[in-house]
N, C-alpha and C positions, 0 to 999 in steps of 0.2 A: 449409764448408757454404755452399749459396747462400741468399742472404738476399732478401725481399719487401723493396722499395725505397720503395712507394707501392703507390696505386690508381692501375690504368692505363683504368680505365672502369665504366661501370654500363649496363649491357645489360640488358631486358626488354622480354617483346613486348607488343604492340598490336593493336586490330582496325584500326586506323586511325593508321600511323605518322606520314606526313605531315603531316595533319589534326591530332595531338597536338602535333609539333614546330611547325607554326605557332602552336598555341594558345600555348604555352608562348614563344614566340618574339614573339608581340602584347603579352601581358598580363607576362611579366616581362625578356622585352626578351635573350631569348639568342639570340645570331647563328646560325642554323641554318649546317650547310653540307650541301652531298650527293652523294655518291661511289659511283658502281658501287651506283645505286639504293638506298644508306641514306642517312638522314637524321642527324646529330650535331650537339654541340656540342664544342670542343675547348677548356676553363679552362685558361689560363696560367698558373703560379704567381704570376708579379707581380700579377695581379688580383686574390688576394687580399689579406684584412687584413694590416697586419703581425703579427697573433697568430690569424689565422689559418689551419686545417689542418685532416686528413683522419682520421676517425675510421671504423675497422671494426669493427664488435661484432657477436654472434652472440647474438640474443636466446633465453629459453627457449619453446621450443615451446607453452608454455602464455599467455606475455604479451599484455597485453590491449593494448602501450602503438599498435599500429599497427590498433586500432579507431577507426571504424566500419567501415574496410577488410578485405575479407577477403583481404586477398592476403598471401604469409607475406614480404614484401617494402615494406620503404617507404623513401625515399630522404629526405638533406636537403641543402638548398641553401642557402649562404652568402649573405645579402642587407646589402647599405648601409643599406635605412632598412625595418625590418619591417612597420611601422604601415601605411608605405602600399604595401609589396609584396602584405598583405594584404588592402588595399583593392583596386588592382586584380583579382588574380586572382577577389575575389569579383566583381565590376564583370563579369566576364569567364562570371559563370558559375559558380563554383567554391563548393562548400560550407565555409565559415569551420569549424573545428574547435575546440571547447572554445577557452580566454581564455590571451589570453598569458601567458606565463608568463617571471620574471626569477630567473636564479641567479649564479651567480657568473662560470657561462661565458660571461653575456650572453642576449640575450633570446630567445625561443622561440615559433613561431607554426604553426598545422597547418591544414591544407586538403585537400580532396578534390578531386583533378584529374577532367578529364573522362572520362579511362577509368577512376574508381573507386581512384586510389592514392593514396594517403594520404601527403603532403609536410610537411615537417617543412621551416620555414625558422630561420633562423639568422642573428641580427644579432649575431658577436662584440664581446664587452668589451674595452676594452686592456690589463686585468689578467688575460687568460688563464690558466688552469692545461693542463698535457695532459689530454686528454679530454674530453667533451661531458655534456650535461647529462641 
């Protein structure tokens, strides 16, 4: 049987792709690139932590956890220092989300980006376990 290797992307639309990927690209600093009129970013494995890694989970259709957004979709993104990746994107704009939060898997910060979705950042521990918080 063939087996799921990874995550090979996260795809969602925008009314305004370019415009998003720069935001994103000023305030936490992801190297845009653009091909055959799309905008991306491409994460190298080395880049992340060393207890660093990719979590897919399928929330229940009733979960409130990706409020104030209505979108049945929220992404999160692995940051070096949370305190002030939160700082910028609010600097930037961006609505801060409920107080961070610290588990075992390291620490936890949300935001609302400019099209309304709802970002989940992520500063890994070095005592990782598998899975996220």
């Amino acid at each position: 049987m063939a087996k799921v290797l990874g995550i090979g992307g996260v795809f969602f639309k925008s009314p305004d792709p370019l415009k998003l990927c720069q935001w994103y690209a000023h305030w936490l600093g992801l190297s845009i690139e653009t091909e055959s009129g799309m905008s991306f970013v491409q994460f190298q494995l080395d880049s992340m932590p060393a207890k660093g890694y990719t979590v897919w989970s399928a929330f229940s259709s009733t979960s409130c956890y990706f409020a104030p957004s209505d979108k049945e979709f929220m992404f999160n993104l692995v940051v070096d220092n949370l305190e002030e990746a939160l700082r910028q994107v609010t600097a930037g704009g961006a609505e801060k989300v409920g107080d961070i939060e610290k588990s075992e898997y390291g620490l936890f910060g949300w935001f609302m980006d400019p099209d309304g979705n709802k970002v989940e950042l992520w500063q890994p521990t070095e005592n990782n376990h598998s899975g996220q918080g």
